[in-house]
C-alpha positions in Angstrom: 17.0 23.0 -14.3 20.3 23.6 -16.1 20.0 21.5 -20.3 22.2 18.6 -19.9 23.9 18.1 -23.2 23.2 15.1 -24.8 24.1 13.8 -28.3 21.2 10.6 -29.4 19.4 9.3 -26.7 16.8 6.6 -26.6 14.1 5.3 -24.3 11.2 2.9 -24.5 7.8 5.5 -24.5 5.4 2.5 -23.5 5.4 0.6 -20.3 6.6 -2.8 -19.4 4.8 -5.8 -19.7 3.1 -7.9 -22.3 2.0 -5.8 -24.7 1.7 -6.2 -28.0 3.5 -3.8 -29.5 6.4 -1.4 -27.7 7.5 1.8 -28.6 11.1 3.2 -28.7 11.7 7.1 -29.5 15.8 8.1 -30.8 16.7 11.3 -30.3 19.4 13.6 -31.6 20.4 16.7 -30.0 21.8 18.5 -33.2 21.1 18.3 -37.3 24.4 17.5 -37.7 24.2 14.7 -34.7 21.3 13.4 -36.6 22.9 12.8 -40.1 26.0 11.1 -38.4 23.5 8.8 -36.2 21.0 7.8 -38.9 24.3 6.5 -41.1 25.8 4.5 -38.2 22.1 3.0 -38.6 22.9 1.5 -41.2 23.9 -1.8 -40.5 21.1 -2.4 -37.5 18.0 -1.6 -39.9 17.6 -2.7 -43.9 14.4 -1.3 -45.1 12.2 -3.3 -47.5 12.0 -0.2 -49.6 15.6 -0.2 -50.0 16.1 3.1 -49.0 18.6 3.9 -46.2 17.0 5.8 -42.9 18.7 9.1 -44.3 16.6 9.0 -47.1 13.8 8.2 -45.8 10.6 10.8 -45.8 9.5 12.0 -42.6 6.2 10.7 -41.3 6.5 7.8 -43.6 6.0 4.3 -41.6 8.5 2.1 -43.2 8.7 -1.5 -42.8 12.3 -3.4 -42.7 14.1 -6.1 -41.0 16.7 -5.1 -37.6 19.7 -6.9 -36.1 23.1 -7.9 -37.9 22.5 -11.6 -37.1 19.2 -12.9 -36.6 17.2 -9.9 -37.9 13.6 -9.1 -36.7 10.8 -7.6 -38.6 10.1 -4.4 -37.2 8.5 -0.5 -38.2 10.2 2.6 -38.3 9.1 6.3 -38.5 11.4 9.4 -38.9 8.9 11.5 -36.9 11.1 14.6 -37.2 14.2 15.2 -38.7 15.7 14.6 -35.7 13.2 12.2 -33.7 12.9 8.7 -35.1 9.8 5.9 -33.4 10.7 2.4 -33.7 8.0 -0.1 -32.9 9.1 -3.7 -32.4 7.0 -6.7 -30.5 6.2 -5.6 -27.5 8.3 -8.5 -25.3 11.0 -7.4 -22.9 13.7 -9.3 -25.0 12.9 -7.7 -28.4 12.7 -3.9 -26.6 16.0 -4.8 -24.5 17.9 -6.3 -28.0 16.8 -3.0 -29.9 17.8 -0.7 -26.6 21.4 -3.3 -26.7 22.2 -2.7 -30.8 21.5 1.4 -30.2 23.7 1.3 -27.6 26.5 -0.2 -29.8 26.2 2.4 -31.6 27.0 5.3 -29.4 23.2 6.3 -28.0 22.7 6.4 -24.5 19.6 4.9 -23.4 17.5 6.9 -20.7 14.3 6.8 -19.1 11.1 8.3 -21.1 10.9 11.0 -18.3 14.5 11.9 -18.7 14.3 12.1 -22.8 10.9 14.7 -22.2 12.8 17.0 -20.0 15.9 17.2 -21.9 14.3 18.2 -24.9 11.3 20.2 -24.4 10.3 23.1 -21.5 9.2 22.1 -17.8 5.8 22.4 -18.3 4.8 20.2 -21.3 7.6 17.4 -19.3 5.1 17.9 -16.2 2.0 17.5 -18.0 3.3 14.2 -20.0 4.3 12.7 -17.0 1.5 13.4 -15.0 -0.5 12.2 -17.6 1.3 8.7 -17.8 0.2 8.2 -14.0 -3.4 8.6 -14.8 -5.2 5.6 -14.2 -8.4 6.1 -15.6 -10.3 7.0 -18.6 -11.7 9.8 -16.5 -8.8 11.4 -15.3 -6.6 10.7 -18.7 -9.1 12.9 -20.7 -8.9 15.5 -18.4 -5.5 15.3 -17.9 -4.8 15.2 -22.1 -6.7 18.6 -22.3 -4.1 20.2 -19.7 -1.5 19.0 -21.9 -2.8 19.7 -25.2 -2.1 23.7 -24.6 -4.8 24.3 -22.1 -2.4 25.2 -19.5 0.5 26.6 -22.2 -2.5 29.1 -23.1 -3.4 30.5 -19.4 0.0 30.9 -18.6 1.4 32.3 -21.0 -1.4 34.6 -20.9 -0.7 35.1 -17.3 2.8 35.8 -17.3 2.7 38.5 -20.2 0.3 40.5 -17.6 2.0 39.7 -14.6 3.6 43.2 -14.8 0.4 44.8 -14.4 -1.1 45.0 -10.7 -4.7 43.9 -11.5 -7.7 42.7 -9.3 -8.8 40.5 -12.4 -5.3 38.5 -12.2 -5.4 37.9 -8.8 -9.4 36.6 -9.2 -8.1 34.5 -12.2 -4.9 32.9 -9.8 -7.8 32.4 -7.1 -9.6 30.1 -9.4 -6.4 28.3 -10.8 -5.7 27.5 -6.9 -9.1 26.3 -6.4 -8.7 23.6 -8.4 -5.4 22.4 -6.4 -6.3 19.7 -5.0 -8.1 18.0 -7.8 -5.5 18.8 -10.1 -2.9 16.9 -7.7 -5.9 13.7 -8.1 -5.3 13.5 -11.5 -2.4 11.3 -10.9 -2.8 10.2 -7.3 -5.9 8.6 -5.9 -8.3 10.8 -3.3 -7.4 9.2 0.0 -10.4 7.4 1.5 -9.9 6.5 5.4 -12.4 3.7 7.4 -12.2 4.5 11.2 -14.5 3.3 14.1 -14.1 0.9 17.0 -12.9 -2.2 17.1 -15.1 -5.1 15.1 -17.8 -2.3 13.5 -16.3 -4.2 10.0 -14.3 -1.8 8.9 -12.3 -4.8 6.9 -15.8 -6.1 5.6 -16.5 -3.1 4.4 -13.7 -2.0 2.8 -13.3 -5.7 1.0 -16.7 -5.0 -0.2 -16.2 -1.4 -1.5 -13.1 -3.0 -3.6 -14.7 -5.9 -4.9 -12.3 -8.4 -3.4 -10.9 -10.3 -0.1 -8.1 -7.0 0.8 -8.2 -6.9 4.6 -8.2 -9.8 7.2 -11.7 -10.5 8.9 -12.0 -12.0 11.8 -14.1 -11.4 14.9 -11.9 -10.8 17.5 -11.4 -7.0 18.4 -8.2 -5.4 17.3 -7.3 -8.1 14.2 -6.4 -4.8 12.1 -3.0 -3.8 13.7 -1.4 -1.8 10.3 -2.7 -0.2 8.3 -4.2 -2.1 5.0 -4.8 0.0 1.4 -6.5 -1.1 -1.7 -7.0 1.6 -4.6 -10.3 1.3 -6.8 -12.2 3.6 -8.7 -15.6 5.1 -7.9 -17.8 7.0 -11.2 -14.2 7.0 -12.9 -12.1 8.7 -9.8 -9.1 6.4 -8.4 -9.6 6.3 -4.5 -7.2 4.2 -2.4 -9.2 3.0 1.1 -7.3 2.7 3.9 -8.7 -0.3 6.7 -7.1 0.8 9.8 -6.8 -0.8 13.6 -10.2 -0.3 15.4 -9.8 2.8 17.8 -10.2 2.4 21.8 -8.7 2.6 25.4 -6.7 0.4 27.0 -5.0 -1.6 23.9 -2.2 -3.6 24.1 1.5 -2.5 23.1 0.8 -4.2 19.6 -2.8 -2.9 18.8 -1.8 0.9 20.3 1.1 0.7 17.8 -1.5 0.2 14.9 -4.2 2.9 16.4 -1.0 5.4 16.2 -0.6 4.1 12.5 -4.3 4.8 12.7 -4.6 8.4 13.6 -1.7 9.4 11.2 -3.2 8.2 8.4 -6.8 10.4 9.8 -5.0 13.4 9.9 -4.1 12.9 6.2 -7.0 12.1 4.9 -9.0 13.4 1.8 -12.0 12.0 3.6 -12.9 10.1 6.7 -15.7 7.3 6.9 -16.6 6.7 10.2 -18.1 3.4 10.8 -20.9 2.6 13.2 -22.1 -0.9 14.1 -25.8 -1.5 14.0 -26.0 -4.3 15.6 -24.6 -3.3 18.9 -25.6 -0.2 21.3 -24.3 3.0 20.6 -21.6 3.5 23.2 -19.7 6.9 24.1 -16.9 5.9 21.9 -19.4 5.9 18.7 -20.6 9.3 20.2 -16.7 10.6 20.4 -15.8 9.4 17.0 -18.8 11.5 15.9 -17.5 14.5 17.7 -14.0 13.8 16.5 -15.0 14.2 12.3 -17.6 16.5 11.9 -17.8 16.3 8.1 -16.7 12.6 8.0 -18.9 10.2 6.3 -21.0 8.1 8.6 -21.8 4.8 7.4 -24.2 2.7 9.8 -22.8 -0.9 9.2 -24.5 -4.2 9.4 -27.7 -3.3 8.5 -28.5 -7.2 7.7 -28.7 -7.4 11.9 -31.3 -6.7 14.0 -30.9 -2.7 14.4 -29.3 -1.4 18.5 -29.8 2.0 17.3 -33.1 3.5 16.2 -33.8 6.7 16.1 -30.3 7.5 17.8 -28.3 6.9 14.2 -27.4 10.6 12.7 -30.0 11.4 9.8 -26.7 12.0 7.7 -25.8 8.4 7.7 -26.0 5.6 5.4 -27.3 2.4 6.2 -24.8 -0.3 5.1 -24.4 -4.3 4.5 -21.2 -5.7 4.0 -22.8 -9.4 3.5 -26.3 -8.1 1.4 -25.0 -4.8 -0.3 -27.6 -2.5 0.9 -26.5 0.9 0.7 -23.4 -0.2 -1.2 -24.0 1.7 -4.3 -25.6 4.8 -2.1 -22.3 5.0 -0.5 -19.9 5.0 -3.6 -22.1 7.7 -4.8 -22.0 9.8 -1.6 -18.0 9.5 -1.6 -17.8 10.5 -5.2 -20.0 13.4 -3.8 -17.5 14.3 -0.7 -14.7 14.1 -2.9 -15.3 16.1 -6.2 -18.3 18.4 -5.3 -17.4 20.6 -8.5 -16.1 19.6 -12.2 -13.8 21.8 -14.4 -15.7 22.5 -18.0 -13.4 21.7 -20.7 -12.0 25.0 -20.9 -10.6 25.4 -17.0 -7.3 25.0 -16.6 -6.2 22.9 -13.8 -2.9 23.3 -11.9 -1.6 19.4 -11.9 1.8 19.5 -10.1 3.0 20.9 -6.7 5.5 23.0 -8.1 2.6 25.0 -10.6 0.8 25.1 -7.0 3.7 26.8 -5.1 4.5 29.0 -7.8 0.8 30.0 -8.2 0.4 30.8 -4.6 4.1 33.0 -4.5 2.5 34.9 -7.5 -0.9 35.4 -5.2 0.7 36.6 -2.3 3.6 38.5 -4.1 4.0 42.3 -2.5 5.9 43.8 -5.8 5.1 43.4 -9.2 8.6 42.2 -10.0 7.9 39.2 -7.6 4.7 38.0 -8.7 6.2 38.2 -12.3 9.1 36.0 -11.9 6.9 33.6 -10.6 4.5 33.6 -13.3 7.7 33.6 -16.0 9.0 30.3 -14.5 5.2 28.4 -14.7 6.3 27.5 -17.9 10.0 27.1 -17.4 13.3 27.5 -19.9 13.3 25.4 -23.0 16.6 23.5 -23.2 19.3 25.4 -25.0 20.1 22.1 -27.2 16.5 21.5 -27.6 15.3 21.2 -31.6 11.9 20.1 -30.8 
């Protein structure tokens, strides 16, 4: 991506909402940008040390008051000589008020995203933002020891040796790409998908699995029509369950609409849990689903009611109650177990956006050496030519 010149930007680092403290990080593009900006500062910031921002030591947390009328108390840090943090109450008015008086004076104000990428390479911008979509402690901390130079370090490594045509490169891009698809989970949940016939409890099940009333239930065969989500987290992994329409033959317009929904959302599924009801015979549809997903999870539901099944029920299922919570905890585990069958140590680097994936797998199934090592040269991508960081 070509540098897009910029002279001070600004942009709010933490997210909206009610915390109690926000973040704002003012850039500069140049050190001559940056003596210019921190003068016109001037008037918006008075610092109780009486010092102006020029003066001021880097790293030093000052305390002062911002605004020409009506002045709020607020920090300030020089983080660099050309980076400056402001912190301010974290309410959207005092953030948007700050983000109005930089303005006035001449700094554009852009999103975080937008700052990160215009002022340091691609890789570093990936990792920050892939981190920021974490949703978990789990997946933060392994997400942080990507960005803190685990990645920089393999490839980099990578790329000086991509000249060489080496068995031990192409076993090390192997093991990068086998960590693909958990990489890509760092920042988007494992999808989770309930399928079965019509009235097995599908819903009850997945409002049980999420702790909370997500799907319609009612008893009549083929309520579910679209398909209904809810993410959660299992052992620290986001998962989003998807309740889908109750699969069988001759449905209505309406209902076949939502068993369409239904079998798109199987095909891209991390997993599958197919759910059998207990409390009824087995019928050939049960046996078909079984058939259909092979490696799906197979939950036996309903195991409150007097039990249709016997002996007939796979040995690989689990025996589940939506209303007791039998086999509840049994099943989280056995998901977690589906899902992430292997962990990376702390010293595995992890591939974490499509585009390291793609250029990974060009550099695996390069035929020249000058191929595979212009893919390995852009895993880190070009620093921006205005960049100071």
């Amino acid at each position: 991506m070509p540098a897009v010149p910029f002279s001070v930007m600004a942009a709010r680092l933490t997210p909206v909402g009610r915390g109690a403290i926000a973040t704002i990080r003012v850039e500069a593009s140049s050190v001559d940008v940056t003596a210019h900006w921190l003068n016109g500062l001037d008037p918006l910031f008075r610092a109780a040390n009486a010092k102006r921002l020029a003066d001021q030591p880097l790293d030093r947390i000052v305390f002062g008051r911002w605004g020409r009328q009506n002045a709020e108390e607020l920090v300030v840090c020089r983080v660099q000589s050309h980076v400056m943090e402001i912190y301010c109450h974290g309410g959207n008015a005092a953030v948007r008020r700050v983000l109005d008086d930089l303005k006035s004076v001449d700094c554009e104000i852009v999103d975080w995203s937008q700052q990160t990428r215009l002022s340091t390479d691609l890789l570093e911008a990936e990792c920050l933002e892939v981190l920021s979509r974490t949703s978990t402690w789990r997946t933060s901390r392994i997400a942080l020891q990507q960005t803190n130079g685990l990645l920089r370090s393999v490839y980099t490594r990578l790329s000086h040796s991509g000249s060489l045509r080496d068995s031990s490169i192409d076993l090390e891009l192997d093991e990068l790409l086998s960590w693909s698809t958990f990489g890509i989970h760092l920042s988007t949940p494992w999808n989770v998908v309930l399928t079965g016939r019509p009235n097995v409890g599908k819903s009850s099940l997945i409002n049980r699995l999420l702790g909370y009333n997500r799907a319609i239930v009612f008893d009549q065969p083929g309520t579910t029509r679209d398909v209904v989500t809810g993410e959660t987290a299992f052992d620290g992994w986001p998962v989003l369950l998807a309740d889908t329409a109750g699969i069988r033959d001759n449905a209505g317009s309406l209902e076949a609409a939502g068993i369409a929904l239904a079998r798109d959302r199987l095909r891209s599924a991390d997993l599958v849990v197919v759910v059998l009801d207990l409390s009824q015979p087995p019928s050939t549809e049960d046996f078909s689903f079984l058939a259909e997903q092979p490696i799906a999870l197979v939950v036996g539901h309903k195991s409150d009611l007097p039990d249709q099944w016997s002996d007939r029920l796979p040995p690989r299922a689990i025996r589940v109650s939506s209303v007791t919570g039998e086999g509840v905890a049994e099943l989280q585990k056995r998901l977690v177990e589906k899902l992430i069958p292997e962990l990376p140590d702390a010293q595995t680097a992890v591939p974490m956006t499509q585009r390291q994936i793609e250029l990974l797998q060009q550099a695996r199934g390069a035929t020249t050496v000058d191929s595979r090592q212009r893919a390995l040269n852009e895993l880190i991508g070009p620093v921006p030519a205005n960049s100071l960081s």
